[in-house]
C-alpha positions as CSV (number, residue, x, y, z in Angstrom):
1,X,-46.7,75.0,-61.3
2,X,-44.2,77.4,-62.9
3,X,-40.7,77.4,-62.5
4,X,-39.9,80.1,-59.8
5,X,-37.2,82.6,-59.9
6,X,-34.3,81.3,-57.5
7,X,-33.6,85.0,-56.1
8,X,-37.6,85.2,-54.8
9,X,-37.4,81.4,-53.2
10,X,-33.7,82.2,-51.5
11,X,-35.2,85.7,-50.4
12,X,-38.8,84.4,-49.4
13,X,-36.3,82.0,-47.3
14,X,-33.9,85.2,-45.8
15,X,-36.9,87.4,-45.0
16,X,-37.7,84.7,-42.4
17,X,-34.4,84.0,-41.3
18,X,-34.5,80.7,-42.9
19,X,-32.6,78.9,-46.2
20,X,-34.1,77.3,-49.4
21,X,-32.0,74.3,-50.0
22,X,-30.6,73.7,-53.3
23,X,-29.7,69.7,-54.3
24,X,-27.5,69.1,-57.5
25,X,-29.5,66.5,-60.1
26,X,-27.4,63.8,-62.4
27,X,-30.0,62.2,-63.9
28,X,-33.7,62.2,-64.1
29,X,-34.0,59.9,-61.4
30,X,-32.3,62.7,-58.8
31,X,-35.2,65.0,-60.3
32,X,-37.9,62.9,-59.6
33,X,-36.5,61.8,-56.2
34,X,-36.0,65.7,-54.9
35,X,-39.5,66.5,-56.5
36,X,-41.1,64.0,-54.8
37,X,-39.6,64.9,-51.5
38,X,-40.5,68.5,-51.7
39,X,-44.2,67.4,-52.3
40,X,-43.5,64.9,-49.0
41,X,-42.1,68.3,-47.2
42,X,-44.2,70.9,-48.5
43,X,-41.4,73.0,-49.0
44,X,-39.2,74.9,-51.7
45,X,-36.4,73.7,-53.7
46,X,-33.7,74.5,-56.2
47,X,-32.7,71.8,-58.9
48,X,-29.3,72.5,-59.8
49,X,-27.4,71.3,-62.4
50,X,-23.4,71.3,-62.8
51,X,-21.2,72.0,-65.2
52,X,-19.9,68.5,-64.9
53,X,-23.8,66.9,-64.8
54,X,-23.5,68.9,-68.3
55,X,-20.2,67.4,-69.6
56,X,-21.6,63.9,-68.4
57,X,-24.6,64.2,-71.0
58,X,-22.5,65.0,-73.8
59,X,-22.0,68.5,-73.1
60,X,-25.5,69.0,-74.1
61,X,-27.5,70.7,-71.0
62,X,-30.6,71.3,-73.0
63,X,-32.3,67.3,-72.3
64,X,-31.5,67.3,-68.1
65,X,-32.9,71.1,-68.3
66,X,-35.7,70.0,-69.7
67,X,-36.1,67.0,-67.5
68,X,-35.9,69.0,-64.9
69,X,-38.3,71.7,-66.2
70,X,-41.1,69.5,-67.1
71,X,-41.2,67.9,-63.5
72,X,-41.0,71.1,-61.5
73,X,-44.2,72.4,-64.2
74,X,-46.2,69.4,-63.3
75,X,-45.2,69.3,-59.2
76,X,-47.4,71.4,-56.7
77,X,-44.1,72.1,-54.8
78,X,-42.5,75.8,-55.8
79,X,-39.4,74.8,-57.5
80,X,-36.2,76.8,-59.4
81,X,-33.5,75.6,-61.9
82,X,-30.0,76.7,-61.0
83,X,-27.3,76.0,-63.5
84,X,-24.1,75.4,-61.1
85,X,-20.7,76.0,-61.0
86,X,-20.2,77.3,-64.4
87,X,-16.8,78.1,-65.7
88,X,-17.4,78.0,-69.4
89,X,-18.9,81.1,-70.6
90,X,-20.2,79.3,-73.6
91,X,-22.3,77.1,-71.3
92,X,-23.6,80.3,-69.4
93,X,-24.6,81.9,-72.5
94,X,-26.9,78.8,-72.9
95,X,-28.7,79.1,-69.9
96,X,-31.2,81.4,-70.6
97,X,-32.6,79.1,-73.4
98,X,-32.5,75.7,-71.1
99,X,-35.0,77.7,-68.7
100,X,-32.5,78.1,-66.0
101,X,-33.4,81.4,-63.8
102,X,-29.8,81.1,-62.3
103,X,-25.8,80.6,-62.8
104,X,-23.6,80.2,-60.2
105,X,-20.3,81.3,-62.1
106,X,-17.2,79.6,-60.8
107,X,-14.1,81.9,-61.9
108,X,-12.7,81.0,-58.3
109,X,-9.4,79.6,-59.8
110,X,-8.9,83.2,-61.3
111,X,-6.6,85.8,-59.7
112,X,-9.0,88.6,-58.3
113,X,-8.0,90.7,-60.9
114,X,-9.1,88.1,-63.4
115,X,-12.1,86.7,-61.0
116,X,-13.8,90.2,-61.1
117,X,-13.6,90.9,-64.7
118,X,-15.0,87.6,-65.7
119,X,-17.7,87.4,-63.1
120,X,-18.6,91.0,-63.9
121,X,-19.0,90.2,-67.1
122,X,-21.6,87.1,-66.0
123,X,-23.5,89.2,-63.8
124,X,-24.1,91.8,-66.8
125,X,-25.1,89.2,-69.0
126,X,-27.0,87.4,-66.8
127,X,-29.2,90.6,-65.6
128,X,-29.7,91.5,-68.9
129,X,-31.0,88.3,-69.3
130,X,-33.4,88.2,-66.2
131,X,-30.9,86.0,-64.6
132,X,-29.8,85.4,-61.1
133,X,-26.3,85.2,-60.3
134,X,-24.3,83.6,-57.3
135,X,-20.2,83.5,-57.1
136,X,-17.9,82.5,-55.0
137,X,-15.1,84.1,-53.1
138,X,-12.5,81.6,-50.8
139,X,-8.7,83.3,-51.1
140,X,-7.5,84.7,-53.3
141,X,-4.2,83.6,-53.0
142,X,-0.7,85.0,-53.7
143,X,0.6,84.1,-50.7
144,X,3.6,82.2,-50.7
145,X,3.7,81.6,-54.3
146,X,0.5,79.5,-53.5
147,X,-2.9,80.2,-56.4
148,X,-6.3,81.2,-55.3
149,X,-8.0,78.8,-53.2
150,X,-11.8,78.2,-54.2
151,X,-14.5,78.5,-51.3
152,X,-14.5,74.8,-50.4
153,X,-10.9,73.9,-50.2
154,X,-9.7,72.5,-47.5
155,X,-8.7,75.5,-45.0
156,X,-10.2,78.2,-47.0
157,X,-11.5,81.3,-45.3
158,X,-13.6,84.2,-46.9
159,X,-11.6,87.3,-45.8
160,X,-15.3,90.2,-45.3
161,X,-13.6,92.8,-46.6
162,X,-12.1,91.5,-49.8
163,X,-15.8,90.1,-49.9
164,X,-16.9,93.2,-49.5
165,X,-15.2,95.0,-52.7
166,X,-15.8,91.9,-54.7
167,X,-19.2,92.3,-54.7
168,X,-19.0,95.9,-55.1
169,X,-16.9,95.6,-57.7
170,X,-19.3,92.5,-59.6
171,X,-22.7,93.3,-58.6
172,X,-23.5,89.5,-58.2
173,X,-27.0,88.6,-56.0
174,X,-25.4,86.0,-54.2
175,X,-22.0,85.2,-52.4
176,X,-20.4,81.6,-51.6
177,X,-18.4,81.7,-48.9
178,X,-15.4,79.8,-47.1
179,X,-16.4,78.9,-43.8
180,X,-15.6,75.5,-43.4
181,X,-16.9,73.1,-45.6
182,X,-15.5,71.4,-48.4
183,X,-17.0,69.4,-51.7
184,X,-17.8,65.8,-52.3
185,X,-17.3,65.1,-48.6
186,X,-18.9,61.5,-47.8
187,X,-18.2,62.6,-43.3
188,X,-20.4,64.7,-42.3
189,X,-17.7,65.9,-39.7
190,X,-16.7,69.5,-41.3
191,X,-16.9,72.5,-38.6
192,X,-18.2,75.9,-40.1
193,X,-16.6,79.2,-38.7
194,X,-19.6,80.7,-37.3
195,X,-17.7,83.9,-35.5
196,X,-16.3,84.4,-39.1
197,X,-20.2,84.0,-41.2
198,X,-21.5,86.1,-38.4
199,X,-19.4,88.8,-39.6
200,X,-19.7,88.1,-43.0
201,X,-23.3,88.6,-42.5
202,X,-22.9,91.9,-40.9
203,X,-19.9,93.0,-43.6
204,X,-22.5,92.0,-47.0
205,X,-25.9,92.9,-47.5
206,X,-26.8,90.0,-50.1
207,X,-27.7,86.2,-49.5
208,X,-24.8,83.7,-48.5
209,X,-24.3,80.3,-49.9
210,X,-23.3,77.4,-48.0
211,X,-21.7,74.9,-50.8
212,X,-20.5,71.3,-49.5
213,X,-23.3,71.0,-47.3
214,X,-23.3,67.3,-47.9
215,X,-20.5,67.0,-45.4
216,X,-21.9,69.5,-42.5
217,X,-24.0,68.1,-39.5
218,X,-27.6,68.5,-39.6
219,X,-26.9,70.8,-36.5
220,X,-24.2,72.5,-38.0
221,X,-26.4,73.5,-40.9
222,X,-29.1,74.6,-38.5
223,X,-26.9,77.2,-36.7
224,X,-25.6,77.9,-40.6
225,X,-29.0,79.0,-41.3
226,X,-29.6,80.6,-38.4
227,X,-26.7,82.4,-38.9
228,X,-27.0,84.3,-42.3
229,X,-26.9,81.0,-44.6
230,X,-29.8,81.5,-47.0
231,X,-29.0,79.1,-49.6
232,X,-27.7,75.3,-48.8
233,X,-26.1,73.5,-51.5
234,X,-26.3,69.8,-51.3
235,X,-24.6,67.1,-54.0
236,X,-22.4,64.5,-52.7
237,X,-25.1,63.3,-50.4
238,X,-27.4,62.3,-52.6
239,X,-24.8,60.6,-55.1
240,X,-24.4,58.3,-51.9
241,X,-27.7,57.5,-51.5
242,X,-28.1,56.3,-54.6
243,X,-25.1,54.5,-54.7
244,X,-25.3,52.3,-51.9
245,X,-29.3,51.5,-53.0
246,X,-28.0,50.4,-56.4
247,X,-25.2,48.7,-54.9
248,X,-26.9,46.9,-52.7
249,X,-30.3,46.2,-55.1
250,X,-27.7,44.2,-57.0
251,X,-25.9,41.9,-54.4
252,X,-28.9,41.2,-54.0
253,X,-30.0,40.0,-57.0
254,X,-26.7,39.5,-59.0
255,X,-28.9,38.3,-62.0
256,X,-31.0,40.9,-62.7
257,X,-30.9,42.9,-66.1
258,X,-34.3,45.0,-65.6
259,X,-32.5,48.3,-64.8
260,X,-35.6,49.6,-63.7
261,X,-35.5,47.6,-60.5
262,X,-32.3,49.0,-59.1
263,X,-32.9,52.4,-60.6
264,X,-36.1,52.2,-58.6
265,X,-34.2,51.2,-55.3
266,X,-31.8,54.3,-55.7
267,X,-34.3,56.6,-56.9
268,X,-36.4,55.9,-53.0
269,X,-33.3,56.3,-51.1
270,X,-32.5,60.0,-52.7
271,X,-36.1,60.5,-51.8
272,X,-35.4,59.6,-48.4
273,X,-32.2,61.6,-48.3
274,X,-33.6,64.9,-49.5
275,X,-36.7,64.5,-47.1
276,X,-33.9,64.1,-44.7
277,X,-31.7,67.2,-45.1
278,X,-34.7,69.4,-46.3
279,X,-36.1,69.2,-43.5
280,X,-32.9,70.1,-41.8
281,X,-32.4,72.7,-43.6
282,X,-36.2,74.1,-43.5
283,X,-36.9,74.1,-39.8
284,X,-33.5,76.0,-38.8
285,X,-35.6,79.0,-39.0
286,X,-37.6,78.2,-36.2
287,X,-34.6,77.2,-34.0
288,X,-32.4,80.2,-34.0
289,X,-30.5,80.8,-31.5
């Protein structure tokens, strides 16, 4: 199938109270495992790749965007490519051309000041371009001599209305927002604010992102999504899945040089791990409270 535009998948998934979740890809095993699972599910998904995925292949984004394009063209499973947490605007200016229909642009270690004017900037160029774009917003910071704090640190809060006039003031699509969790979590113990993303929800009128999603409950991210969350990032996760397949492929069989075999082994636990957490994040819709 074609590629889908990530802003008609995220507001397919709002118009019916739900969430498209969005799983960050390495290599092209991650790609074919959350494929596959989508075809399992029957549901849509967003392949996203990081800035960092981008600095691990050489700073080169081009071969995992076209990895990831070719699988999602030959699935039956509605798929986008996101290009994530982007804070080079030399890598943003290359998405266009990989065949991502989104950037999430990360200028959250900005002051405001500085935040707005540089994600303004990526929201011009990227409409011009037929691009989606998502930001985030945590604190801004300048509080005790302390820096701005990025959506997922730990003990970051979205304050709605400085939410509010950011997005007036940068005309993004999407907003990620500091409720709770936190990246590359490997507990899924985190606690999401939801008195605080039920007001963000009344205070924006555009779809909310839930990043660190790897370290949220499977009930925590139900009442998320059942509370305004219409896009679920997940990473860390599925780096652990793979992992502990690999790892445990070669205990045992310490002798084995066929990297096919353990690849293999990690490739069918992300599979599992995305059927997992897809379907979390899929049937929230139908349990909200």
């Amino acid at each position: 199938m074609p590629l889908c535009p990530t802003g008609e998948l995220v507001a397919e998934a709002a118009a019916h109270q739900g969430a498209v979740a969005a799983f960050n890809v390495i290599t092209l095993e991650h790609v074919e495992a959350v494929v596959a699972a989508a075809e399992a599910v029957g549901e849509p998904v967003i392949l996203q790749v990081s800035e960092n995925a981008v600095k691990f292949h050489g700073g080169r984004p081009h071969p995992i965007a076209a990895a990831a394009v070719s699988a999602a063209r030959r699935s039956s499973a509605d798929i986008a490519l996101h290009l994530d947490h982007v804070k080079s605007e030399a890598l943003l200016l290359e998405a266009a051309d990989c065949g991502f229909g989104s950037v999430m642009f990360d200028a959250a270690h900005l002051s405001y000041r500085d935040n707005v004017a540089a994600t303004r900037r990526a929201a011009q160029w990227a409409h011009a371009h037929g691009l989606w774009l998502e930001a985030e917003l945590g604190e801004v910071g300048g509080k005790d001599g302390n820096g701005p704090l990025d959506a997922h640190a730990p003990g970051a809060r979205t304050d709605p209305a400085e939410a509010r006039r950011y997005v007036e003031e940068t005309g993004v699509d999407a907003l990620a927002v500091a409720i709770g969790s936190s990246h590359a979590m490997t507990s899924r113990d985190a606690r999401i604010d939801h008195d605080l993303l039920n007001t963000l929800r009344l205070t924006l009128d555009l779809p909310l992102v839930l990043h660190g999603s790897s370290g949220v409950s499977d009930q925590e991210i139900q009442r998320a999504v059942a509370g305004g969350i219409s896009k679920v990032n997940i990473g860390t996760a599925l780096s652990i899945a793979m992992t502990r397949a690999v790892r445990a492929a070669l205990e045992a069989d310490p002798d084995a040089v066929d990297p096919r075999g353990y690849l293999a082994a990690g490739r069918r636990a992300v599979t599992d791990t995305v059927t997992a957490l897809l379907t979390t994040v899929t049937t929230a819709a139908a349990r909200t409270v």
